[in-house]
N, C-alpha and C positions, 0 to 999 in steps of 0.2 A: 581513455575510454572514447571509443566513436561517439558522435551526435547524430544524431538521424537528424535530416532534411526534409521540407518542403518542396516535392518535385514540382515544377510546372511541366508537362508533356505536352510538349507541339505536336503533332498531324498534320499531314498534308491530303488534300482531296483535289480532284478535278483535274487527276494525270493527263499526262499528254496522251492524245490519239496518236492513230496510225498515221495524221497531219499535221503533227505537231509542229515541223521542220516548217508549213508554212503560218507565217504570222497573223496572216488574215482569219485565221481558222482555231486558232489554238488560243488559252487561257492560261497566265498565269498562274502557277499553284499559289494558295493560298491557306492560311493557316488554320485549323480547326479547332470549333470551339472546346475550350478548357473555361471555364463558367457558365454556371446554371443555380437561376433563382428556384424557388421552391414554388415560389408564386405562381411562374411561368407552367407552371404541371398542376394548378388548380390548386394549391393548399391559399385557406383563409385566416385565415391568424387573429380568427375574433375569437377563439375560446370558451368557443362550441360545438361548433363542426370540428368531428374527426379529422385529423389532415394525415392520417398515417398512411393511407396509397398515394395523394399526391408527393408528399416526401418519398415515399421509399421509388415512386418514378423517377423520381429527380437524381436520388442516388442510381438508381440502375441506370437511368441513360451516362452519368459520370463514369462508370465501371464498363458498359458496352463501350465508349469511348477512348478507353487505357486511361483514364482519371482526369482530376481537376480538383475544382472548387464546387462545393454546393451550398448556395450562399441561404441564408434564411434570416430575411430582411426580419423588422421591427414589428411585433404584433406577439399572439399570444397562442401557440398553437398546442392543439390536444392533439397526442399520439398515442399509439400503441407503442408493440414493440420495431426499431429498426436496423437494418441490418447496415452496414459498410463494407464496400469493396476497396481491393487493392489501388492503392496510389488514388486516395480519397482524402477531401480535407473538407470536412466539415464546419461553416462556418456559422457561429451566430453573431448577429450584428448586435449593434448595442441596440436595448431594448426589447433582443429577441428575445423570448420565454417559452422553450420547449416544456408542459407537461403532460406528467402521464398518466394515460386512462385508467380508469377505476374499475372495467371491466377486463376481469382477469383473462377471458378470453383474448384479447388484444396481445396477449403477452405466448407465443408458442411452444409446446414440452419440446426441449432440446438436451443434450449431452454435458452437463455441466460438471465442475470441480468445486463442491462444498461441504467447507468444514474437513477438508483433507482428503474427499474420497470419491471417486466419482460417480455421479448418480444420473436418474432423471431431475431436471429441474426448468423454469419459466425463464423466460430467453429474456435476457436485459432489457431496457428501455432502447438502449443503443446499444448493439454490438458489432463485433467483428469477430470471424473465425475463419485461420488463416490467411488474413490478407495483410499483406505489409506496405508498407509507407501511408500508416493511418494517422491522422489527424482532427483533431477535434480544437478548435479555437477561439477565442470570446470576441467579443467582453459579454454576450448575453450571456442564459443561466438555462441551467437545468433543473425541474422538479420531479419527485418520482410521487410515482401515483400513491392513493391515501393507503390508508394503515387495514385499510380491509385488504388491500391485495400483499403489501409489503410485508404484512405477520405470517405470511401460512410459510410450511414449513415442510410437510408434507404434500408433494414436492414442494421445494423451495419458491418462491417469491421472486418476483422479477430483481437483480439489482440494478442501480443507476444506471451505468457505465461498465458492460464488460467487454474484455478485448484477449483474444484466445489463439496464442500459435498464432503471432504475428512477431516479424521485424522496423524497428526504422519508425517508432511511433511517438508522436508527440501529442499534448495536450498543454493548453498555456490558454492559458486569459479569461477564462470562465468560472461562473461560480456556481453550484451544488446546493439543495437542500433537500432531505431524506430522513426518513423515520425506520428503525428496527430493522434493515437491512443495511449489507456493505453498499456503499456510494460506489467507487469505483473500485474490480477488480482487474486487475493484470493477471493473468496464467500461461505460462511457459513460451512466454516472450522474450523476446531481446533485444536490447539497444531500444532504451525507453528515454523520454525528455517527459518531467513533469514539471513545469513552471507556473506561476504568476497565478492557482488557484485560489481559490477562495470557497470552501463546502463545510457544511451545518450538517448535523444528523444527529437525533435524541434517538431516545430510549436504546435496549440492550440487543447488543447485534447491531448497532448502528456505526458501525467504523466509517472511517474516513477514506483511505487506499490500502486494498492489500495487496499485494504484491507476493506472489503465488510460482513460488517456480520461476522467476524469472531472471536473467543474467543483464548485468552491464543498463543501469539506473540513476539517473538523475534526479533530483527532487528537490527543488528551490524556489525559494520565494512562495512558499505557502503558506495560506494562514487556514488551519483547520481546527474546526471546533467542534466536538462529537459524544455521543451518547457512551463509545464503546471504546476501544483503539483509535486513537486519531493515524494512525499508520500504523501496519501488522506486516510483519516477513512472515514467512509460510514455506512449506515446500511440502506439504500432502502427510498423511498419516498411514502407519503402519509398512506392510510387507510391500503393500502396491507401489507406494514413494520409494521406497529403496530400490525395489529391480527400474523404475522409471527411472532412477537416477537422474533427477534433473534439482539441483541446490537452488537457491534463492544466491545470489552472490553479485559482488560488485556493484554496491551500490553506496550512493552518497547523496547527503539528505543535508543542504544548509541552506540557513538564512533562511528557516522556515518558525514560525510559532502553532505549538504542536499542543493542545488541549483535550483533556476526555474531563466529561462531567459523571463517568461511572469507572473505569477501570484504568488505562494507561496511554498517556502522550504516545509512547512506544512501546508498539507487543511485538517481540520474539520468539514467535511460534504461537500454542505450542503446538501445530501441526507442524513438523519438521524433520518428520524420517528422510528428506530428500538433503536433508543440511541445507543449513545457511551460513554464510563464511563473506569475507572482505567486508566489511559494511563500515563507513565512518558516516559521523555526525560534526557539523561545524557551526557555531554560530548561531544558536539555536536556541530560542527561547519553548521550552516544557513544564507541561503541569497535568496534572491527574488524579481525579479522588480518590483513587488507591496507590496509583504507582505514576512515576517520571517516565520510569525506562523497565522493562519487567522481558527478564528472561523466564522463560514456561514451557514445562515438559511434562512427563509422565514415564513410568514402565512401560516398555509395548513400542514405545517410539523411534527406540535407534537413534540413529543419525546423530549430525554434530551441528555445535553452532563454536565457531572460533574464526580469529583475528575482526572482532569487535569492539568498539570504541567512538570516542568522540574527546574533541576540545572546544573550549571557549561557549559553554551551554551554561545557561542561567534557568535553575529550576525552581518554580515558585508552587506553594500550596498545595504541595503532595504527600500522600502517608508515603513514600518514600523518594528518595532519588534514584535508586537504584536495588530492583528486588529479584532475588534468582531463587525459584521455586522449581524443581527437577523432578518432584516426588509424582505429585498428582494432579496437577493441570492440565484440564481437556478432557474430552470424549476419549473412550479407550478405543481403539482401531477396531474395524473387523477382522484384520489378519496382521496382529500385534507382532513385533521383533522381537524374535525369541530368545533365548541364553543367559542365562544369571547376570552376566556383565551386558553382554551385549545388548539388551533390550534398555540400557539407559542408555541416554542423549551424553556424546562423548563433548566437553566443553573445553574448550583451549583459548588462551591467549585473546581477555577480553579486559581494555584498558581506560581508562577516562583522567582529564588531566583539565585543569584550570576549570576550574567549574565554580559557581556561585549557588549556592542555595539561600531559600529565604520563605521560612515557617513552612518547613519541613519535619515530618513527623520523627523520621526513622532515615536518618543518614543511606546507612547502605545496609541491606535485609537479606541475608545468603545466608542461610541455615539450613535450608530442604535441599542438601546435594547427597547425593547415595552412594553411601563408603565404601560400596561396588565401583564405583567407579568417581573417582574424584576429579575436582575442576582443579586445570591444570593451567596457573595462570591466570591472576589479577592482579592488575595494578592502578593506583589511585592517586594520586599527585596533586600538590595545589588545591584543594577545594578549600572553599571558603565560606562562611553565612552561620546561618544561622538551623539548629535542629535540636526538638526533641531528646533523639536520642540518638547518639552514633553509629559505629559500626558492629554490624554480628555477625561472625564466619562460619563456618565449618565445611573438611572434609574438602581443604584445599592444599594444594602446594605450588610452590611459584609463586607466592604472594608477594608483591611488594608494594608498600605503604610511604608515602615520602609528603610533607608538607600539608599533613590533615590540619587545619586551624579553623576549623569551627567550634562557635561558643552556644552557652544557652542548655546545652542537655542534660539530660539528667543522667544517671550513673557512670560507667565506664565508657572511655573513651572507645575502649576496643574489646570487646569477647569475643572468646576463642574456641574450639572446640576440633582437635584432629586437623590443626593448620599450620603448614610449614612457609616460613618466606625469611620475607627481610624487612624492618620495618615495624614488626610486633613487639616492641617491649613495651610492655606494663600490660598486655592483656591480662584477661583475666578469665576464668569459666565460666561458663552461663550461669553457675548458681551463685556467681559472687555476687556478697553486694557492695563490692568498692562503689564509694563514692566520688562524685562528677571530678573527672580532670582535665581541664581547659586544658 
């Protein structure tokens, strides 16, 4: 997988004349600037005065220039919404504190992708669209403006961080805090670096990154804590996602600790008529008051999610570790994927192996899969700790089951219902009531 870079772009000014040849006359070229304070274009950083035109100066002179740094020293600045040019690195210092304005005006009706579809909606706090080699870098922080502008919905609400149809973009060393909207979205990007964040966001709808359409993703070293999805793959809902054909794919998430205080560590759609595919987890501490890790779909959706997984993930305090619901999860599209089979999410080859859990509700929860079209492929290995209750299948084939040794649950180790593999003996049907087999 590429990494995108931090360009520095030199300039040269003060060409030679038509006298250049002689010495006395002529000047050294010399290099052009590539940094610029926010300061220096008038923004105040006391956290009252507006500073959203001396910033978004600061950024347009870095863009008129072919880019750089835009630095934004220590202090406490009120913005609206701004925008980012190509081969841009936005920098906050420590003790910088970008927040954002409570007046909804501040925020512009722009082109956005939400909730799978595209609409009219209020332009980020920070954006970019179409411009590559974007950067955003700490250790300062970002706030989004209060809960009067972040709830509306009709059109959408500004989010944190959006960044749209860009290459080559990094984000590393800052930290986030957000209410009822997504913090940062990615949409139909590529060659992403997510590093060393640090973001908070309560209440529903409050996720932490979603990742929208976008190919070839990094995501390390985070520590996210959130109201909603602490991370969401995505790739658009219904007819529109499928002819855009743009997947969620190639992406890899470790060394990060992954929390939702309402729904799941990790969501897997269910916006995802565009498919999502390659995705591994390493190293990774998750937790979620309903789900660890939660595959979600719907009729209407199409598309696929396969060759998915993770190793060496310790799941703590979730109703489940792992929960695949295909049936009814999500907004039904405006122009749903038609055909008896085809309108379900085709699911392939999705694995997990050395895992620890500990006070866990519900081992692993896959029951809603639609006997239209079965999950083709799971495999399970190694897990260990402690749960509730173990695993419940159906309406799978390609199962294979190897080294389950969790203790503590209550009834069967394994129910089963219209599932083929290896690995299944002593299932039993869901109306059994075998009791608990360590």
């Amino acid at each position: 997988m590429t990494r995108a870079i931090i360009l520095s772009v030199i300039f040269f000014a003060n060409c030679f004349s038509s006298r250049a040849a002689d010495p006395s006359t002529s000047s050294p070229p010399t290099a052009a600037k590539t940094s610029w304070s926010v300061r220096d274009f008038g923004a105040k950083g006391d956290g009252h005065t507006k500073d959203t035109v001396s910033m978004q100066k600061a950024l347009d002179a870095c863009q008129s220039a072919g880019g750089g740094t835009v630095v934004v020293p220590s202090g406490n600045y009120l913005v609206g919404s701004l925008a980012l040019g190509t081969n841009t690195t936005l920098k906050l210092e420590a003790r910088a504190n970008l927040t954002g304005s409570p007046d909804i005006d501040d925020y512009p009706l722009v082109r956005i992708r939400w909730e799978g579809e595209f609409t009219e909606g209020h332009r980020a706090l920070i954006s970019a669209e179409k411009a590559d080699h974007v950067s955003i870098t700490g250790p300062g922080s970002i706030f989004g403006p209060p809960i009067s502008v972040s709830s509306l919905r009709r059109p959408r609400g500004p989010a944190l961080i959006e960044l749209a149809n860009g290459t080559n973009v990094v984000l590393d060393g800052f930290s986030t805090q957000y209410q009822q909207l997504w913090s940062i979205h990615l949409v139909l990007c590529q060659n992403l670096t997510v590093r060393n964040l640090t973001i908070r966001s309560i209440n529903f709808n409050g996720d932490g990154i979603d990742v929208d359409s976008c190919q070839d993703l990094l995501v390390e070293h985070c520590n996210i804590d959130t109201g909603d999805d602490a991370i969401s793959l995505k790739s658009g809902r219904g007819m529109e996602a499928v002819r855009l054909g743009r997947p969620t794919e190639n992406v890899v998430i470790k060394d990060c600790t992954l929390v939702s205080s309402i729904f799941a560590g990790l969501g897997i759609g269910s916006e995802m008529s565009g498919g999502i595919r390659n995705v591994h987890l390493e190293n990774c501490t998750i937790s979620g008051r309903q789900n660890g890790i939660l595959f979600k779909s719907r009729d209407g959706r199409g598309g696929f999610m396969e060759n998915i997984g993770g190793e060496n993930l310790t799941i703590n305090n979730s109703r489940t570790f792992v929960a695949i619901d295909l049936l009814k999860k999500g907004i039904q599209a405006s122009d749903p994927v038609p055909g008896a089979v085809e309108k379900w999410a085709r699911v392939h080859n999705i694995s997990f192996k050395n895992i620890q859990v500990n006070n866990v509700a519900g081992l692993v929860t896959a029951t809603n899969i639609p006997p239209d079209r079965l999950l083709d492929g799971l495999s399970l290995s190694n897990i260990t700790g402690t749960c509730g209750r173990a695993i419940a299948l159906a309406n799978m084939v390609n199962v294979k089951l190897a080294g389950i040794g969790v203790t503590g649950f209550q009834g069967p180790l394994l129910t089963t219902n219209n599932v083929q593999g290896v690995g299944l003996e002593g299932a039993v049907p869901p109306s059994s009531p075998t009791p608990n087999t360590p």
